[in-house]
Every structure is written in structure tokens, then in C-alpha cells.
MDTraj code that builds the backbone (N, CA, C; nanometers):
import mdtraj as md
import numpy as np

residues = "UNK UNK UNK UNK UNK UNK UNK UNK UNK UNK UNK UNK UNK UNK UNK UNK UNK UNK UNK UNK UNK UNK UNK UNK UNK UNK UNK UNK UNK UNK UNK UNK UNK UNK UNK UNK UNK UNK UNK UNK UNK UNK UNK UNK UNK UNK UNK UNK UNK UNK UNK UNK UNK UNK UNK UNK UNK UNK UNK UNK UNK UNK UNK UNK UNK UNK UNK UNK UNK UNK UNK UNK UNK UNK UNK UNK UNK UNK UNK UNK UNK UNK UNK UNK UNK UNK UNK UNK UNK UNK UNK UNK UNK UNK UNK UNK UNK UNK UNK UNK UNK UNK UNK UNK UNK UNK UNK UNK UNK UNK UNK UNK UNK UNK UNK UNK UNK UNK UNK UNK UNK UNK UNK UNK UNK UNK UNK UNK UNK UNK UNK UNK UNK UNK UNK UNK UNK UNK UNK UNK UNK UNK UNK UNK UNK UNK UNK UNK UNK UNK UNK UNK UNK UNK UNK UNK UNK UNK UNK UNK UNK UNK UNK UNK UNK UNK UNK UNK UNK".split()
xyz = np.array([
    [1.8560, -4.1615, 1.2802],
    [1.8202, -4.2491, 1.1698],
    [1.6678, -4.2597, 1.1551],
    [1.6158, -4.3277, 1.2855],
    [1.4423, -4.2737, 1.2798],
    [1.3691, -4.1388, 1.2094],
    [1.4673, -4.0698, 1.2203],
    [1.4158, -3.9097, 1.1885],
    [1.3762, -3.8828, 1.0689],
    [1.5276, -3.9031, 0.9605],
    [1.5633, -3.9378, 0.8402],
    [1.4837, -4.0385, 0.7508],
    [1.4418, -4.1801, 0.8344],
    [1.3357, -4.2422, 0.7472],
    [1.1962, -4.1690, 0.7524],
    [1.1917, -4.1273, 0.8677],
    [1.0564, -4.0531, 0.9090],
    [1.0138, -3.9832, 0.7647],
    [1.1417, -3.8867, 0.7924],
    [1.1056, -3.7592, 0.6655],
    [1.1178, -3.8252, 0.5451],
    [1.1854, -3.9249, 0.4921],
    [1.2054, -3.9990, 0.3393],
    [1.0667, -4.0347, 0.3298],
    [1.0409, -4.1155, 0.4351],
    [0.8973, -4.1852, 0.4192],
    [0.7387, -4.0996, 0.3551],
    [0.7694, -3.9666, 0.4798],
    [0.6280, -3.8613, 0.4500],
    [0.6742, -3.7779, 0.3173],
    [0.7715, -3.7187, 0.2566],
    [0.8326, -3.6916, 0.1666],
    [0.7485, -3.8100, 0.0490],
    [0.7825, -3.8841, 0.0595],
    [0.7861, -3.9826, -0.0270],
    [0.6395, -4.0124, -0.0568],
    [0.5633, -4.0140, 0.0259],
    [0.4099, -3.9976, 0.0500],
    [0.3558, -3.8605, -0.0395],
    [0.4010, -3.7665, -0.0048],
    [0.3406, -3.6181, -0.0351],
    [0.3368, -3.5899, -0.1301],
    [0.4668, -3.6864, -0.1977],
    [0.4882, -3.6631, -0.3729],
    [0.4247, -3.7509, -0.4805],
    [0.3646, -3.8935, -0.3859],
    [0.3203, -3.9395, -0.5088],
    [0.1645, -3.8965, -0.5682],
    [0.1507, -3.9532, -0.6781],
    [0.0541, -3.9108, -0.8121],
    [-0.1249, -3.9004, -0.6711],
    [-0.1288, -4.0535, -0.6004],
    [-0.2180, -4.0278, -0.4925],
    [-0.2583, -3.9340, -0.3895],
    [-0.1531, -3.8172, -0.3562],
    [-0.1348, -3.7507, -0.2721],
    [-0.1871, -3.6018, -0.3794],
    [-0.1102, -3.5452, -0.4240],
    [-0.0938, -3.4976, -0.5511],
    [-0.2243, -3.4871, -0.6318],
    [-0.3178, -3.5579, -0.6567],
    [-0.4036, -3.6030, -0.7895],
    [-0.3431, -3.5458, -0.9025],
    [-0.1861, -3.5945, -0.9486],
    [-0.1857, -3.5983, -1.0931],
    [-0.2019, -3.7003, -1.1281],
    [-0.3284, -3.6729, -1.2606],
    [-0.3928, -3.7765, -1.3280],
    [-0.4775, -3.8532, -1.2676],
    [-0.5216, -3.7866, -1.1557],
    [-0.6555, -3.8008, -1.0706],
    [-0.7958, -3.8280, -1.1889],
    [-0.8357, -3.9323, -1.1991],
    [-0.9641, -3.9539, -1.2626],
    [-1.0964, -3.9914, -1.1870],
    [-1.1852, -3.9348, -1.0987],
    [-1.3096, -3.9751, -1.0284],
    [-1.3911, -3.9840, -1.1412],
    [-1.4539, -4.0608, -1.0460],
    [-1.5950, -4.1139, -1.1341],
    [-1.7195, -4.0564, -1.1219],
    [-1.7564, -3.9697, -1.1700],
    [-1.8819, -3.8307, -1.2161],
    [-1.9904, -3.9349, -1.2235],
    [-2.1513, -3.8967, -1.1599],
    [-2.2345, -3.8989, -1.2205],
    [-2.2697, -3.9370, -1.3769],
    [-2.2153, -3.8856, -1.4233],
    [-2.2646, -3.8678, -1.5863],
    [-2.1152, -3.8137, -1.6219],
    [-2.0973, -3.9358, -1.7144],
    [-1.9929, -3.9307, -1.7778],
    [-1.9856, -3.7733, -1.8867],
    [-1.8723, -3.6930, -1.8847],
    [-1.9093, -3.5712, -1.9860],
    [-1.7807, -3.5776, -2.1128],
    [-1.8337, -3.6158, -2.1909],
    [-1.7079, -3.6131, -2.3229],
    [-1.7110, -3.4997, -2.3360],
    [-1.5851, -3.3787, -2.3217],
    [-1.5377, -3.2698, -2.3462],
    [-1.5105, -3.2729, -2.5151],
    [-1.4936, -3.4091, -2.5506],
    [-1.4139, -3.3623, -2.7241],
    [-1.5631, -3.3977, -2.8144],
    [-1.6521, -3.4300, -2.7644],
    [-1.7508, -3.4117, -2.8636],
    [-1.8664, -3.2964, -2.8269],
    [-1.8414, -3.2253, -2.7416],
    [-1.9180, -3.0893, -2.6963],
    [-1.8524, -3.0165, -2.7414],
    [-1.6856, -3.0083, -2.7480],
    [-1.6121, -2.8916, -2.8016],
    [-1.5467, -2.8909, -2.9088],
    [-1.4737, -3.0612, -2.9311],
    [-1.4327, -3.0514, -3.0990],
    [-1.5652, -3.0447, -3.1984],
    [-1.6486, -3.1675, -3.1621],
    [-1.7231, -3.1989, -3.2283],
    [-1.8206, -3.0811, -3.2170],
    [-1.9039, -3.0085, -3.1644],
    [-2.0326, -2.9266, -3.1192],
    [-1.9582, -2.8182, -3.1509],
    [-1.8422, -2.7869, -3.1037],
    [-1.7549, -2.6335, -3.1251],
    [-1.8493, -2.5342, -2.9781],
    [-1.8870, -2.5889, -2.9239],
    [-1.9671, -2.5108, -2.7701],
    [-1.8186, -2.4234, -2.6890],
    [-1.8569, -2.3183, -2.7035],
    [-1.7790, -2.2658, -2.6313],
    [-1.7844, -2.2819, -2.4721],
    [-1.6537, -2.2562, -2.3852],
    [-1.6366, -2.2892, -2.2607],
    [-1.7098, -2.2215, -2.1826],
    [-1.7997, -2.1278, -2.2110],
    [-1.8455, -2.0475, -2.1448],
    [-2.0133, -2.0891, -2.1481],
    [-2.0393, -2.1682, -2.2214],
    [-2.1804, -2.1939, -2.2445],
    [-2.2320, -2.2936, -2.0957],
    [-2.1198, -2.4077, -2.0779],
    [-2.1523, -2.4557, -1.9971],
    [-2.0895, -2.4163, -1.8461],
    [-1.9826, -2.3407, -1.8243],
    [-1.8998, -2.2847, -1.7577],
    [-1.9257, -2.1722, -1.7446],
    [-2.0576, -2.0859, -1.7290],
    [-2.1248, -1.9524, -1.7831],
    [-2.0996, -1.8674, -1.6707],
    [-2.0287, -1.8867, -1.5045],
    [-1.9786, -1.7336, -1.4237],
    [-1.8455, -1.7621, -1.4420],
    [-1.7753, -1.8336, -1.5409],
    [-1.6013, -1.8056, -1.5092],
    [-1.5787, -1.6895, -1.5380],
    [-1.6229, -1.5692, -1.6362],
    [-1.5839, -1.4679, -1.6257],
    [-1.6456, -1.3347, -1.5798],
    [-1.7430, -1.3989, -1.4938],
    [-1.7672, -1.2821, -1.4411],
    [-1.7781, -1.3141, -1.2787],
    [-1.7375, -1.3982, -1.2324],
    [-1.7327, -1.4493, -1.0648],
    [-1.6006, -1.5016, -1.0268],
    [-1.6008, -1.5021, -0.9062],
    [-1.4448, -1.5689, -0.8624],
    [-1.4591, -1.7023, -0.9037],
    [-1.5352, -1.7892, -0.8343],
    [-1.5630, -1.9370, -0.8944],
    [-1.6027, -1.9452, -0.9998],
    [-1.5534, -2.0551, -1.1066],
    [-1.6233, -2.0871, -1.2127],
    [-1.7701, -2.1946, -1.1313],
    [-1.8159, -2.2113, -1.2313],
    [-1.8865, -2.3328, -1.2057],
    [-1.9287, -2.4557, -1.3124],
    [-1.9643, -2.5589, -1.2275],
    [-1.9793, -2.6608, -1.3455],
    [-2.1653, -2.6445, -1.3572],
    [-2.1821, -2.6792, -1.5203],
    [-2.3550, -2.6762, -1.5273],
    [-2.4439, -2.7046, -1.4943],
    [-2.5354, -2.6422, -1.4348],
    [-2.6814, -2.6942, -1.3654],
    [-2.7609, -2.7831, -1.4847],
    [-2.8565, -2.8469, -1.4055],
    [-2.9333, -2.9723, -1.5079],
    [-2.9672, -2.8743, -1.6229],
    [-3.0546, -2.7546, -1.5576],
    [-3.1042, -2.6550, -1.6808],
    [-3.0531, -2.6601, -1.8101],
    [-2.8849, -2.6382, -1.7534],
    [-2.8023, -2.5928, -1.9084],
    [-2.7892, -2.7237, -1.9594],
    [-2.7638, -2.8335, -1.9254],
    [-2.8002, -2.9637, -1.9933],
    [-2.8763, -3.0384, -2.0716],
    [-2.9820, -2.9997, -2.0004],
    [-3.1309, -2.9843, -2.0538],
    [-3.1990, -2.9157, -2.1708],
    [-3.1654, -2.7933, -2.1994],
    [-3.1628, -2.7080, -2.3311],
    [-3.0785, -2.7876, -2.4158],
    [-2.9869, -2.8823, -2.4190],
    [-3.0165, -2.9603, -2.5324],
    [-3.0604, -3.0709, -2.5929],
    [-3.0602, -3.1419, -2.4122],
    [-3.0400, -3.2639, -2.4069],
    [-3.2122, -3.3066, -2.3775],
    [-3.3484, -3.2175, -2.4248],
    [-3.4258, -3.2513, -2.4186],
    [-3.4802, -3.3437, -2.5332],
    [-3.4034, -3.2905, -2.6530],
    [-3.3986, -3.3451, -2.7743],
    [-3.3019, -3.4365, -2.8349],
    [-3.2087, -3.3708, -2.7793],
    [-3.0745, -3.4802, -2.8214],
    [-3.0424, -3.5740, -2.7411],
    [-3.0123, -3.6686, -2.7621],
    [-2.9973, -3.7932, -2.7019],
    [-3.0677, -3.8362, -2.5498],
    [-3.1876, -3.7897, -2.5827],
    [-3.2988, -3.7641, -2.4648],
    [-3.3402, -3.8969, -2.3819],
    [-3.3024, -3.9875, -2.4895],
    [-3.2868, -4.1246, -2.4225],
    [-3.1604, -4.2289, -2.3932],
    [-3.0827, -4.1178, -2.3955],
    [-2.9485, -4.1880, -2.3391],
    [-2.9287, -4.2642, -2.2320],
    [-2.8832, -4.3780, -2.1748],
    [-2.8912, -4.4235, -2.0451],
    [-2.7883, -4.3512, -1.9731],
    [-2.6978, -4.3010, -2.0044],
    [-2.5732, -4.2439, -1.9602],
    [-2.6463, -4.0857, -1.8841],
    [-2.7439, -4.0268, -1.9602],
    [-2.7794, -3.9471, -1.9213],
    [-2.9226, -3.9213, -1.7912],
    [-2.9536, -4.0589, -1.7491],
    [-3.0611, -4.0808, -1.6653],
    [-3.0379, -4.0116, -1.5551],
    [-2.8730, -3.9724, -1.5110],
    [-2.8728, -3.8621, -1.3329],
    [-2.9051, -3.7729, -1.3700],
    [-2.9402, -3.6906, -1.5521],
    [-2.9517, -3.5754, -1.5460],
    [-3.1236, -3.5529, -1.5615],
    [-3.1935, -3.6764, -1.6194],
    [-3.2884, -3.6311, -1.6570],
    [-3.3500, -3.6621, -1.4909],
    [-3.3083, -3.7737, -1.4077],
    [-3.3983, -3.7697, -1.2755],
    [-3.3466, -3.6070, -1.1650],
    [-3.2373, -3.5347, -1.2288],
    [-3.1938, -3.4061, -1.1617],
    [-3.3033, -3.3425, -1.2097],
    [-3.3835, -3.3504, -1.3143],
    [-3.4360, -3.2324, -1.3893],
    [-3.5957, -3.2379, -1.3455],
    [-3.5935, -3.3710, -1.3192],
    [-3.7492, -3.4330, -1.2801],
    [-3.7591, -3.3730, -1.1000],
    [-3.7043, -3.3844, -1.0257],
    [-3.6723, -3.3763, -0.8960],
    [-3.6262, -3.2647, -0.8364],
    [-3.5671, -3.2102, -0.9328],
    [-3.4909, -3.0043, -0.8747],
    [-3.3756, -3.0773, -0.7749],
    [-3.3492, -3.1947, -0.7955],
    [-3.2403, -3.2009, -0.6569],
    [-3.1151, -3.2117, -0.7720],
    [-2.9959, -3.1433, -0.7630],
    [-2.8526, -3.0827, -0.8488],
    [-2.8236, -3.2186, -0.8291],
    [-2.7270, -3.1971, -0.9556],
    [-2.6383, -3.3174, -0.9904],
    [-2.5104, -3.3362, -0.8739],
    [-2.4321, -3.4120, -0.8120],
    [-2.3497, -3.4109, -0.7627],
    [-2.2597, -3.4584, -0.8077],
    [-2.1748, -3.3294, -0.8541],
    [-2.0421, -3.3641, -0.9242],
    [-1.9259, -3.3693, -0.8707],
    [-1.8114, -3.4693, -0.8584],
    [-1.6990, -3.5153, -0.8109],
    [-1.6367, -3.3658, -0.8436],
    [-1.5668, -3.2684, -0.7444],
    [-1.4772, -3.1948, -0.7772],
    [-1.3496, -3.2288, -0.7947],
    [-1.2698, -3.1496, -0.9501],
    [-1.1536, -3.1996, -0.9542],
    [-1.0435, -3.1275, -0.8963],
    [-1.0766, -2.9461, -0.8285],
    [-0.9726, -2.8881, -0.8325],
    [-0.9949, -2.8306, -0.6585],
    [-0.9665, -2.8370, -0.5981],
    [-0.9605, -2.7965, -0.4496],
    [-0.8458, -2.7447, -0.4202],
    [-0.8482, -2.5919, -0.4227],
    [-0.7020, -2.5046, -0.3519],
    [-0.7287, -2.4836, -0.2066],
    [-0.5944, -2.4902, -0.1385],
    [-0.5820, -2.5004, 0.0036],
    [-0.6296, -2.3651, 0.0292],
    [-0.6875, -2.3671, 0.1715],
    [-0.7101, -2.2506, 0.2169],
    [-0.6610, -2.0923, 0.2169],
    [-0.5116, -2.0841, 0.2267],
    [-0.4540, -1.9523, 0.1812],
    [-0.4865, -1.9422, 0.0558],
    [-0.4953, -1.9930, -0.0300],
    [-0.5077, -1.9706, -0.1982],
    [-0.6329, -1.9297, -0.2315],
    [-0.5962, -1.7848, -0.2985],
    [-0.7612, -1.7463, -0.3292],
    [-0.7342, -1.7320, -0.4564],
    [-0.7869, -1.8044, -0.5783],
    [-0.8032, -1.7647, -0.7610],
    [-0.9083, -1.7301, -0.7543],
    [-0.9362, -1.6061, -0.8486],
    [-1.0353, -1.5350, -0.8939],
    [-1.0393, -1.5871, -1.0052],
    [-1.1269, -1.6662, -1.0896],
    [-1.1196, -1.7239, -1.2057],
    [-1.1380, -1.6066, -1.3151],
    [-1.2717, -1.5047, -1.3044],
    [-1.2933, -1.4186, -1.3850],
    [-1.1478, -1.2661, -1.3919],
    [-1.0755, -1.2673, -1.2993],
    [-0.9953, -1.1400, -1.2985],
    [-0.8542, -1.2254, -1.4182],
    [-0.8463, -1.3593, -1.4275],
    [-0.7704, -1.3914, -1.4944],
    [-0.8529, -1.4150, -1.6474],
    [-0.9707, -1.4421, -1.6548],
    [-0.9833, -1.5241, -1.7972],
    [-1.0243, -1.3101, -1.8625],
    [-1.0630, -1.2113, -1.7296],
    [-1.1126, -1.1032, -1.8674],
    [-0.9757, -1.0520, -1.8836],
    [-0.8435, -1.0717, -1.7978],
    [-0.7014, -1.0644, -1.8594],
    [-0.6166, -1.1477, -1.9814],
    [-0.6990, -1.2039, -2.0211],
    [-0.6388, -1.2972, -2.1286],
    [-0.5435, -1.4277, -2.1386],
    [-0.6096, -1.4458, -2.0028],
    [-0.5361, -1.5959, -1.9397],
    [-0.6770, -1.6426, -1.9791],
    [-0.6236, -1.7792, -2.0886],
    [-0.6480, -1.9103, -2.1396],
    [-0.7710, -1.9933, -2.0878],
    [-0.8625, -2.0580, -2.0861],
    [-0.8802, -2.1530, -2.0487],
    [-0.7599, -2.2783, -2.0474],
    [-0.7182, -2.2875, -2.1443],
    [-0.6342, -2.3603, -2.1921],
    [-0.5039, -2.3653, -2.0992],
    [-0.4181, -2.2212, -2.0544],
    [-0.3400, -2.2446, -1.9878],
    [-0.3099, -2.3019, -1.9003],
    [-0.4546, -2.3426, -1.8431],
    [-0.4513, -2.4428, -1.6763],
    [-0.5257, -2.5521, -1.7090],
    [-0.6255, -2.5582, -1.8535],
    [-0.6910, -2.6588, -1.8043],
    [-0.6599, -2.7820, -1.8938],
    [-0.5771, -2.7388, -2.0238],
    [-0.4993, -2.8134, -2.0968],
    [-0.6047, -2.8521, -2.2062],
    [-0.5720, -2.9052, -2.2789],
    [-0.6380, -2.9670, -2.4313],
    [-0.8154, -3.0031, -2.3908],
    [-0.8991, -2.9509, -2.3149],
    [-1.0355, -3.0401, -2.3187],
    [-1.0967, -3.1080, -2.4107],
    [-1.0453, -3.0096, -2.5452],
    [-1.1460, -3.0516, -2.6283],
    [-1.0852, -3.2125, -2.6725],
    [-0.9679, -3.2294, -2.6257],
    [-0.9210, -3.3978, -2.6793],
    [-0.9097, -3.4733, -2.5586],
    [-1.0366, -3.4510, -2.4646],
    [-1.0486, -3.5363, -2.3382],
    [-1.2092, -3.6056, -2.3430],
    [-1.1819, -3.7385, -2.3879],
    [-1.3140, -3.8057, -2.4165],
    [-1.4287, -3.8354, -2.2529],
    [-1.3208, -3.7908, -2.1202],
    [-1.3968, -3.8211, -2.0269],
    [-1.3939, -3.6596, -1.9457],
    [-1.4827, -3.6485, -1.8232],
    [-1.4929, -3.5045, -1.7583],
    [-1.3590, -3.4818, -1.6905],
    [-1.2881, -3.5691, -1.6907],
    [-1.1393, -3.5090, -1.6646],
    [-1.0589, -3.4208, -1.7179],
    [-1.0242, -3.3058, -1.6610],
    [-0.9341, -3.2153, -1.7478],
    [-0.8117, -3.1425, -1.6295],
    [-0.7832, -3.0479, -1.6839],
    [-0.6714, -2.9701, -1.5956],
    [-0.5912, -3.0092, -1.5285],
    [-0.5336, -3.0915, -1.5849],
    [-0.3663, -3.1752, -1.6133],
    [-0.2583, -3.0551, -1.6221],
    [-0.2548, -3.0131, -1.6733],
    [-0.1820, -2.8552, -1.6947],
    [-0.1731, -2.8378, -1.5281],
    [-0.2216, -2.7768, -1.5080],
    [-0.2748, -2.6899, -1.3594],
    [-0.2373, -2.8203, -1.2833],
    [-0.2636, -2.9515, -1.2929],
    [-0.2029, -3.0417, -1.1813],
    [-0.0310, -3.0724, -1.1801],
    [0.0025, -3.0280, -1.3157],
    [0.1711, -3.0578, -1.3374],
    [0.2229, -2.9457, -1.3058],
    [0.1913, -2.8328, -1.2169],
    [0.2292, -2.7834, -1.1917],
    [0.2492, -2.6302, -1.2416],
    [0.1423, -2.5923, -1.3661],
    [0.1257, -2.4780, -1.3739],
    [0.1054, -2.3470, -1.3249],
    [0.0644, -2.3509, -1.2128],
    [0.0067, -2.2226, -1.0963],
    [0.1930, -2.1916, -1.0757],
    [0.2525, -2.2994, -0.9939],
    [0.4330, -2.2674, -0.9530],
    [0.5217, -2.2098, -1.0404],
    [0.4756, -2.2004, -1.2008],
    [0.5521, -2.1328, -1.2917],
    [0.4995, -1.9967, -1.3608],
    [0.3610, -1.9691, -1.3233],
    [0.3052, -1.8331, -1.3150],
    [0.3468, -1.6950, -1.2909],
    [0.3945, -1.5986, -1.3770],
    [0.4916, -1.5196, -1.3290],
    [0.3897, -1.4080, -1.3968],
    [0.3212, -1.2962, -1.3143],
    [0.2585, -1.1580, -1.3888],
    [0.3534, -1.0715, -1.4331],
    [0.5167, -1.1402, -1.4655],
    [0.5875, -1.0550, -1.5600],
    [0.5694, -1.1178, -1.7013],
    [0.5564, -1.2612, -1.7259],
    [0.5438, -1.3508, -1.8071],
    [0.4274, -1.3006, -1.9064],
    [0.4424, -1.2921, -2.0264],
    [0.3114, -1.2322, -2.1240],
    [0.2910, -1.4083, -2.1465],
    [0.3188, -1.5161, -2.1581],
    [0.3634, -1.6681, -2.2277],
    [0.1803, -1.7245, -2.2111],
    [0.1406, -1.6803, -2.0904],
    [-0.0018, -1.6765, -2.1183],
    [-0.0991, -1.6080, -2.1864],
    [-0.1081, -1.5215, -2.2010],
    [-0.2069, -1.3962, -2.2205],
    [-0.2146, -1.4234, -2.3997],
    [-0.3384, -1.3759, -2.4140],
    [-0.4262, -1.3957, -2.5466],
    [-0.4932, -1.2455, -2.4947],
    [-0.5314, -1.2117, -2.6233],
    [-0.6306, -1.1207, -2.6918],
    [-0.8109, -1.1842, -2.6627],
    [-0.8460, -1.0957, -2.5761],
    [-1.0145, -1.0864, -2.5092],
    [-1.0554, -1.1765, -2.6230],
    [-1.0484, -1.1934, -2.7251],
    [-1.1761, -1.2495, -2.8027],
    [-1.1047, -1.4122, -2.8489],
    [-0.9994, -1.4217, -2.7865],
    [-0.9398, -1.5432, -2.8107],
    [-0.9337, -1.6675, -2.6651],
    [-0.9994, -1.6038, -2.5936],
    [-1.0014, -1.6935, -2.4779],
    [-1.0065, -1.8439, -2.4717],
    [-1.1218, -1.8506, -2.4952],
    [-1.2040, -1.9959, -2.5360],
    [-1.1376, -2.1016, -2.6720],
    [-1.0670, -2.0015, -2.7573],
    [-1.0272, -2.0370, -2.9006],
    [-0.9446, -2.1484, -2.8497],
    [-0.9667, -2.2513, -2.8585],
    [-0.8351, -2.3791, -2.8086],
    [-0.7678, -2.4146, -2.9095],
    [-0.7983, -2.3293, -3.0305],
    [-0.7251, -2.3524, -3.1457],
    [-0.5920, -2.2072, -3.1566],
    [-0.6074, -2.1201, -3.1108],
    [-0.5177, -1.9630, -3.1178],
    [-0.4164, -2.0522, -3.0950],
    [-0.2995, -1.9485, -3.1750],
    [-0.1571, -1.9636, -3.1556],
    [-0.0978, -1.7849, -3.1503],
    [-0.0316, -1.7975, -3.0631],
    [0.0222, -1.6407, -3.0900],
    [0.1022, -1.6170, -3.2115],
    [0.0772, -1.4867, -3.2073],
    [0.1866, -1.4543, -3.3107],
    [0.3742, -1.4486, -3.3196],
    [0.4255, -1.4986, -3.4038],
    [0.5413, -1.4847, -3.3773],
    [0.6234, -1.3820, -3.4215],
])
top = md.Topology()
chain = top.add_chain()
for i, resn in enumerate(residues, 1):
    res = top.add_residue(resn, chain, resSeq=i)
    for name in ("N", "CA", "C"):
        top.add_atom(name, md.element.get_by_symbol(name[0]), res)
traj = md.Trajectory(xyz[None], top)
């Protein structure tokens, strides 16, 4: 009987949303509205996300790429003060990571996005995410239904980024 609660108990642990981070929201430095950089701006994913397709890791943007716009635009934002004292100082922003794969798991981010896997497929709607939270997709369990017989992902090279593409039917 000990055994049985044992396992209900850690079971029961492993699965919830805390364990898990679905719908994990940390609190970033500098808040980043995804839907007014990408609905609103139309910035492609790659501007600020600039080795996802050509490195295993993507990465998130150095002050630099921030900075090229944000010297002018909203240059006096208070929201934006970790980036401008990053820019003053050379010391990087420290950003809350949202996606940590266990050790056996190796994703090559670039061998999937120059195959015509999505941003979108894992990282879900950004452009209608008003905070730096994204890849809800990929936390509900997208990677476990991944099949390289499956075309259900794959887009055409010049449609990657497009968060608007629909395939053809």
C-alpha cells in the first residue's frame, strides 16, 4: 500500500503544470511584446533570433540587436532601462530561459527550420503573445507527436517565418 501511494503521489507530482512548465511564465528582465514586434513591426523571426538557422542553438538577442532600434525608438522607455544599462556596461542581459531539454536530447534548431519546420510548429502563435512567453505548442507536447514520416509540418524555405502560411489543400 506504501508503494502504491508512493508511486500515485510522485506520478502525481511529475505531471503537474509546476513540474512540467506548461504555461510556465518567468519574469524576464525586460518585458518583450512578441505581437507588437511581429504583428505590429512585421520583424521577422530571424532578425532577432539571427543563428536559428544556421547553428544548433537558436539564440535570444544581444543588447546590440536591441539597440539598432531602440536607440531612437522608445529610447526613453522605463521598461527598457536593463537594456540601455546592458548597452552602457557590455555586461548581457540575463534572460530567464524558457526551454531546457534533458541531457540525451540533442535539437539542432537550424537542420529543422532549413527543412521547413515552422517556427510556428513548436513555438505557437508569437505574434499574439503580448509578453516574452511563447512555445506552448512545444510544452503541450509537440516534440512526442513528431513523426519524419509526417509532411503536417513542413512549409516551403521561403515560408518559414510567415506565421500567416496555410498549406495548400
Amino acid at each position: 500500500m506504501v508503494i502504491v501511494c508512493g508511486l500515485t503521489a510522485g506520478t502525481w507530482y511529475y505531471v503537474t503544470p509546476k513540474y512540467t512548465k506548461v504555461g510556465y511564465e518567468p519574469i524576464q528582465p525586460v518585458p518583450f511584446p512578441h505581437d507588437i514586434h511581429v504583428s505590429q513591426l512585421g520583424m521577422d523571426c530571424r532578425y532577432c533570433h539571427s543563428f536559428v538557422d544556421v547553428a544548433a542553438q537558436s539564440n535570444v538577442p544581444n543588447t546590440q540587436t536591441c539597440m539598432a532600434c531602440h536607440q531612437q525608438v522608445q529610447k526613453d522607455n522605463p521598461k527598457l532601462e536593463p537594456v540601455r544599462d546592458s548597452w552602457k556596461t557590455g555586461k548581457p542581459i540575463e534572460w530567464v530561459w524558457l526551454h531546457r531539454t534533458v541531457d540525451y536530447v540533442y535539437y539542432n534548431h537550424a537542420a529543422h527550420v532549413n527543412r521547413g519546420i515552422s517556427c510556428f510548429s513548436c513555438h505557437g502563435a508569437v505574434e499574439s503573445h503580448a509578453s516574452s512567453v511563447y512555445g506552448q505548442a512545444a510544452q503541450h507536447g509537440l516534440v512526442s507527436r513528431m513523426s519524419p514520416a509526417s509532411g503536417e509540418f513542413l512549409r516551403p524555405e521561403d515560408q518559414i517565418t510567415n506565421l500567416d502560411w496555410k498549406p495548400r489543400m
